[in-house]
C-alpha positions in Angstrom: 71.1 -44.5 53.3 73.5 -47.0 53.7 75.5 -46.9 56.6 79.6 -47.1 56.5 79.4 -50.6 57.4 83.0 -51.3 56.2 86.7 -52.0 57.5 86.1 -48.5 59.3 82.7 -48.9 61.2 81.1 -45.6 62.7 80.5 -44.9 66.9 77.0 -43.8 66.2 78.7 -41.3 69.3 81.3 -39.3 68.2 81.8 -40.7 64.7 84.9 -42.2 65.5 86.1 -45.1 63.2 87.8 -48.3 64.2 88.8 -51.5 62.9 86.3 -54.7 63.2 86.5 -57.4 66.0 86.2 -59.8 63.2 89.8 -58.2 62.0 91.5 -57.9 64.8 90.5 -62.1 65.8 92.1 -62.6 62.0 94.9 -60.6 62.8 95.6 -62.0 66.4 95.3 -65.6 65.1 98.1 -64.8 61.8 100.6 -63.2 64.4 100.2 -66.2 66.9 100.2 -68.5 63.6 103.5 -66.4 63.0 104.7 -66.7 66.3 105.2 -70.6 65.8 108.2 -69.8 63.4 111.1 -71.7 64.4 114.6 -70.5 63.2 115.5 -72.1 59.8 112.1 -73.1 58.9 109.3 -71.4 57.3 106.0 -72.3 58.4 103.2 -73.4 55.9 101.1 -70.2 57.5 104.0 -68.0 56.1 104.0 -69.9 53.0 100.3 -69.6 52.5 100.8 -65.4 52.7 103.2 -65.7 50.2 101.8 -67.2 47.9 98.7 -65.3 48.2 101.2 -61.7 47.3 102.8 -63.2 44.8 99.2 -63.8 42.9 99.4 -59.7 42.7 101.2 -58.9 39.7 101.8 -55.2 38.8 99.3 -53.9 35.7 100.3 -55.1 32.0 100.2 -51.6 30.4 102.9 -50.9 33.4 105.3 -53.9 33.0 104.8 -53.3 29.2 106.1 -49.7 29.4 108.8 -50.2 31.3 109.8 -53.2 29.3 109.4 -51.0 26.4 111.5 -48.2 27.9 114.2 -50.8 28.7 114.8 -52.4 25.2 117.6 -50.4 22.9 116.6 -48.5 20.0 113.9 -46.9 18.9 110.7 -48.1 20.7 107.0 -46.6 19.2 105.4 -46.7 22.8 101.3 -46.7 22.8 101.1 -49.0 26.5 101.2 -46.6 29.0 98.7 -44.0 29.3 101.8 -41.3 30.1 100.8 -37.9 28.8 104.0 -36.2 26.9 102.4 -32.8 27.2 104.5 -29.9 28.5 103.4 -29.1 32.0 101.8 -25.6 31.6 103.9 -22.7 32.6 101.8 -21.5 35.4 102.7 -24.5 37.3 106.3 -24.4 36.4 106.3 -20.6 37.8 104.8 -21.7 40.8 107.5 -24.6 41.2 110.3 -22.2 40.8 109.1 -19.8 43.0 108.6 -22.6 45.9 109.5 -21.4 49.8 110.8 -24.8 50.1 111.2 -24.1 54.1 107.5 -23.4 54.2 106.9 -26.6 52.2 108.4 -28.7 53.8 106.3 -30.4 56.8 103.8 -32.7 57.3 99.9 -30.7 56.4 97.1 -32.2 57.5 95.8 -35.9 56.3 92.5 -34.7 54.7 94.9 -32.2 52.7 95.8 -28.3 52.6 92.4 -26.3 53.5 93.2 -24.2 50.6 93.8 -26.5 48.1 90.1 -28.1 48.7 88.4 -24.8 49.1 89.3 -24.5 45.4 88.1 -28.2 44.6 84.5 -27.7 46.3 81.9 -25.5 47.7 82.2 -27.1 51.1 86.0 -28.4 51.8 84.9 -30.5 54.5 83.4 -32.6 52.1 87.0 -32.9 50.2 89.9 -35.3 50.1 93.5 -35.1 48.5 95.4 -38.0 48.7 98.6 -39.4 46.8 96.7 -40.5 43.2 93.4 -41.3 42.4 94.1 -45.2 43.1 94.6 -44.7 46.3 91.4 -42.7 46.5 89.3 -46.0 44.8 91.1 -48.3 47.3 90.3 -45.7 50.4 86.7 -45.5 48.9 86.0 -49.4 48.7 87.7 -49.3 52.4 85.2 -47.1 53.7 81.9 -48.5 52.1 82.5 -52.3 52.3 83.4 -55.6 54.1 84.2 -58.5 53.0 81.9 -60.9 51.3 80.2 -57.0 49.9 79.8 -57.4 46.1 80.5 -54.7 43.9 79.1 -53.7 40.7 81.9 -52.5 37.9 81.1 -50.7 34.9 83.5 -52.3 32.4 85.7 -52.5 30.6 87.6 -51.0 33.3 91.1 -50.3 35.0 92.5 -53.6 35.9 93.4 -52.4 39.3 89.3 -51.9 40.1 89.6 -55.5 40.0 92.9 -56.4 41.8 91.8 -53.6 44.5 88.3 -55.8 45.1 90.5 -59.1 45.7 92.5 -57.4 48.2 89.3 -56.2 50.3 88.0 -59.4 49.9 85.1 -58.1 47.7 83.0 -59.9 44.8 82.2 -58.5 41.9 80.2 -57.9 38.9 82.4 -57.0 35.9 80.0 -55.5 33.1 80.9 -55.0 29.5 79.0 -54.2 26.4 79.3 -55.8 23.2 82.1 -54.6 21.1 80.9 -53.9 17.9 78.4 -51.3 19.9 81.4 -49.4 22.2 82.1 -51.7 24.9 79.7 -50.1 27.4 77.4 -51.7 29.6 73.4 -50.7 29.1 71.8 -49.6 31.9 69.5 -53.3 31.5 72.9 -54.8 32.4 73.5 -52.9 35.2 69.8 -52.9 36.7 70.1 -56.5 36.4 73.5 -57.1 38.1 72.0 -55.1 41.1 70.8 -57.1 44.3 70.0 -56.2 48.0 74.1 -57.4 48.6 75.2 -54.5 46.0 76.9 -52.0 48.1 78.5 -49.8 45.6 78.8 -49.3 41.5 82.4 -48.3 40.4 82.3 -46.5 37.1 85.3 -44.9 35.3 83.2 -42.2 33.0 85.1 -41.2 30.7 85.7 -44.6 30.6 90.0 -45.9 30.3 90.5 -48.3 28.2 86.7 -47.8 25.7 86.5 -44.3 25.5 82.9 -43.9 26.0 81.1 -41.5 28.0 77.7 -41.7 30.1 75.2 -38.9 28.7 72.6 -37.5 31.2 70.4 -40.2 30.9 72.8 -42.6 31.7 74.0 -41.1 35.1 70.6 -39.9 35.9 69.5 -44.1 35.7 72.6 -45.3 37.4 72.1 -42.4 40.5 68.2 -43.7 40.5 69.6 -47.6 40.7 71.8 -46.5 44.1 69.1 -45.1 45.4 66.7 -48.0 44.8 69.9 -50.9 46.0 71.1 -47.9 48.9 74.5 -48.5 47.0 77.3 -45.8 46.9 78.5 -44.9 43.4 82.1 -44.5 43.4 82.7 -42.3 40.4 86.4 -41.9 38.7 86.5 -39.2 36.2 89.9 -38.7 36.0 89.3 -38.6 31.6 86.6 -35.7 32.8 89.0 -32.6 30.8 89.7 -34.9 28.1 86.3 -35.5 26.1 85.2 -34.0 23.0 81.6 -34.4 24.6 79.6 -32.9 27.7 80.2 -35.0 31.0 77.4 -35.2 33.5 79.3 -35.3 37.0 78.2 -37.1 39.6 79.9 -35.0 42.4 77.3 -33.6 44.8 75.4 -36.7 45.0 74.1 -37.6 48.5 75.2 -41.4 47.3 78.5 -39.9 44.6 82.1 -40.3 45.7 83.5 -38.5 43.1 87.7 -39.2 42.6 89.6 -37.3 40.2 92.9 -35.8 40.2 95.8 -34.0 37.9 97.5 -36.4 36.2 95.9 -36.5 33.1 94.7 -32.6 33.1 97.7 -31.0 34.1 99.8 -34.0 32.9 101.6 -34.4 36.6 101.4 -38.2 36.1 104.7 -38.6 38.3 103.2 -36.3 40.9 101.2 -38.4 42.1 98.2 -36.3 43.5 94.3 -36.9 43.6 91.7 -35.6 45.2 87.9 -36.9 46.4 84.5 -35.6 46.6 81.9 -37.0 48.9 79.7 -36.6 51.8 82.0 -35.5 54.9 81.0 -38.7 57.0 82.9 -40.4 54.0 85.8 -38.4 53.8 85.9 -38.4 57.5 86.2 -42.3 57.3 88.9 -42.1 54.6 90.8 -39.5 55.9 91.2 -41.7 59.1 92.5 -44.3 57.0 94.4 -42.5 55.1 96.4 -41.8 58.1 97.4 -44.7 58.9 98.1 -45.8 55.5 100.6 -43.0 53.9 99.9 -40.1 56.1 99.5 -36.5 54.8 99.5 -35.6 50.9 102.8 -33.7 49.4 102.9 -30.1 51.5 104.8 -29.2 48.4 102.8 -29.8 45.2 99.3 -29.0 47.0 101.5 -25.3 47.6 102.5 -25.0 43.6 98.9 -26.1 42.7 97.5 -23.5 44.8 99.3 -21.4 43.5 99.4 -22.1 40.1 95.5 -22.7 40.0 94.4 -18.8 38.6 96.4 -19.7 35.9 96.7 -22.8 35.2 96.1 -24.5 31.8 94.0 -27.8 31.6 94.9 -30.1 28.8 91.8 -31.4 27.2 91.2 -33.2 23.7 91.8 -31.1 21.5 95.5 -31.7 22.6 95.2 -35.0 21.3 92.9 -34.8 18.6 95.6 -35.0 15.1 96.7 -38.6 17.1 92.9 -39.8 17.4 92.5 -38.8 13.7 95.5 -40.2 12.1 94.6 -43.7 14.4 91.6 -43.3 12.6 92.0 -43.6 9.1 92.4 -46.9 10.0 88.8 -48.6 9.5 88.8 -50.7 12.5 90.4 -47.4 14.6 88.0 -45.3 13.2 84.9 -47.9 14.3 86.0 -47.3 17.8 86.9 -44.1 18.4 86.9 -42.7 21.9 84.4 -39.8 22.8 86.9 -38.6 25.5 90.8 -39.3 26.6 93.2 -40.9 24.3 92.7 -44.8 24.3 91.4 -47.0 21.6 90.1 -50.4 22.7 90.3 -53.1 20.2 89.0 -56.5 19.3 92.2 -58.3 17.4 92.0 -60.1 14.0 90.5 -63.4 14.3 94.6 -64.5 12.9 95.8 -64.0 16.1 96.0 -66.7 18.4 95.5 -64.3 21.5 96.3 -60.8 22.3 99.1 -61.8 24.7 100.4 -63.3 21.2 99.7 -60.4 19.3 101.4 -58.0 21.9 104.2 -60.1 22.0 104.8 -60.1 17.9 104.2 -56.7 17.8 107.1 -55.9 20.7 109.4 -58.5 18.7 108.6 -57.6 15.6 108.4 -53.7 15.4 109.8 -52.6 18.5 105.7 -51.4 19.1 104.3 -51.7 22.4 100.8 -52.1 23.0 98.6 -53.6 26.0 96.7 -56.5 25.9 93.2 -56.0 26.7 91.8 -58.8 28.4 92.5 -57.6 31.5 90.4 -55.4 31.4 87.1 -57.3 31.0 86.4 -58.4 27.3 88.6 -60.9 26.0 90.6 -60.8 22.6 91.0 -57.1 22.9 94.1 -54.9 23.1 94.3 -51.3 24.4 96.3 -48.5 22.3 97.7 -45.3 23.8 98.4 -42.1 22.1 99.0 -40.1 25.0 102.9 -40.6 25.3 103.8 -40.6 21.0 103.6 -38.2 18.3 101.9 -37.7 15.4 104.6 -38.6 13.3 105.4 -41.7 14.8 102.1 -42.7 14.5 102.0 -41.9 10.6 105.2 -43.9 10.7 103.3 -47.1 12.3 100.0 -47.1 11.0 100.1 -49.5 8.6 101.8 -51.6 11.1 99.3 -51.1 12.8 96.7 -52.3 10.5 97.6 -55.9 11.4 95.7 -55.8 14.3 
């Protein structure tokens, strides 16, 4: 199997992870680049890290909501993907019964023993951390250096992308044709994969299509790793939220599995995920974990454990009456999600771009949608019925129609 050749190389010894000498020669030549600043001036070193940040740009369906949020009157918000579920009432009882002077302290970086004992058969092999995207980015971290490429199912979350350019990764982005779902076919993928693959990122359920890979699908993609010794770094964070069975890949020798409770306990602003891998993996990210935000919240692990008897997981059927009413609508209905609460569009051949047709639609009605290029295939927009109601959405559907 492949080795964790990455920013966090293993001491065949003891296991111990440390940073590369070919890091620490970068890093030693910016700070003595940095230490030729002269008071006044900025130096074109300086200037060439700056303008490498300000290429980073926060995700459109993000700066969309808030712009959204931020305009007066009545806004008919389908950007974010924001659940406005009630958060079920055993977690609420377990948030007003908190010992907050037992929560309170720093718990270990690898997470609460507890907490992962309920996640997995073998907690050693578990992770929680502060959001799935920290997980992908602590994955990537572990598996890869730069110059790696990585394979991306697509259409996928723009920061899978954004997260490769900051580890200095290249990448495949694979998306199916849209008049068959948007998925890549398992011929794409085979053919994308090389001797210089070291991982395949999939999102299944998939944000922004909607589709979901059956049996056969996982069981060819797991066979592919095992033929390119490439990790598969699985987000199923949509897993609760499909109207059809999901094949996990957690438990696979090669699978590191990231989910979390946003979407199935609608704790978006929680912030709190949680990983699944082999424990020389989670050893590697846990070590970088604690360096980058330390230990996970003491105090929502403690409600989650003890909500988690009780708890109630949201799952489609919570959003079914929005998918249905988005589908009457022919071009809706063509595209309907087997699991979360996204539709992924190609726009009218009218519109000059989906920028422009997110733009009109924000000037125009006061609706807020995202545009979808970002997100791998191009003239596409991504719609949201996690975070408005049915009515709403009766209100707007002919609006919506222009698409």
């Amino acid at each position: 199997m492949r080795q964790l050749t990455g920013r966090l190389t293993k001491n065949d010894d003891d296991l111990d992870y440390s940073r590369e000498s070919s890091h620490r020669s970068r890093d030693r030549s910016r700070i003595a680049r940095h230490n030729n600043y002269i008071p006044g001036m900025i130096t074109s070193g300086i200037q060439d890290d700056m303008r490498r940040i300000n290429e980073y740009r926060q995700t459109e369906a993000m700066l969309i909501d808030v712009m959204a949020k931020g305009m007066p009157g009545k806004v008919y918000n389908l950007a974010a993907g924001d659940p406005d579920l009630s958060i079920c009432d055993a977690v609420k009882k377990a948030y007003g019964s908190t010992d907050l002077d037992a929560t309170h302290n720093y718990g270990p970086s690898q997470g609460l023993p507890e907490l992962r004992q309920k996640l997995w058969r073998d907690p050693s092999c578990v992770m929680i951390a502060d959001g799935a995207k920290q997980l992908i980015y602590e994955a990537l971290s572990a598996t890869t250096k730069p110059g790696d490429r990585v394979v991306l199912a697509g259409p996928c979350w723009t920061s899978y992308m954004k997260i490769c350019e900051i580890l200095g990764l290249r990448y495949s982005l694979l998306c199916g044709v849209g008049d068959e779902g948007y998925a890549p076919a398992i011929h794409q993928i085979e053919e994308a994969m090389s001797d210089d693959v070291c991982a395949i990122v999939i999102n299944n359920p998939n944000n922004p299509a909607g589709y979901v890979f059956g049996d056969a699908q996982v069981g060819a993609i797991s066979a592919l790793a095992e033929k390119y010794d490439a990790w598969i770094i699985a987000d199923e964070i949509y897993r609760d939220l499909s109207q059809v069975p999901v094949r996990s890949f957690r438990g696979g020798e090669r699978a590191i599995v990231i989910d979390g409770f946003s979407k199935s306990l609608n704790l978006t602003g929680w912030r709190m995920g949680y990983c699944i891998a082999p424990a020389a993996v989670i050893k590697a990210m846990t070590a970088l974990q604690s360096q980058l935000s330390g230990p996970p919240s003491t105090l929502i692990q403690d409600i989650l454990i003890r909500a988690w008897d009780e708890k109630k997981t949201a799952g489609f059927e919570d959003y079914r009456e929005r998918i249905e009413i988005l589908c009457e609508l022919e071009k809706f209905r063509k595209h309907r999600p087997q699991a979360g609460f996204y539709f992924y569009l190609p726009i009218d051949a009218k519109w000059e771009s989906s920028q422009k047709l997110c733009e009109h639609m924000l000037r125009e009605h006061a609706v807020a949608i995202t545009p979808g290029d970002s997100y791998g295939a191009e003239r596409t927009v991504r719609i949201s019925a996690a975070g408005i109601s049915a009515d709403d959405l009766r209100e707007i559907k002919g609006i919506l129609a222009e698409i």
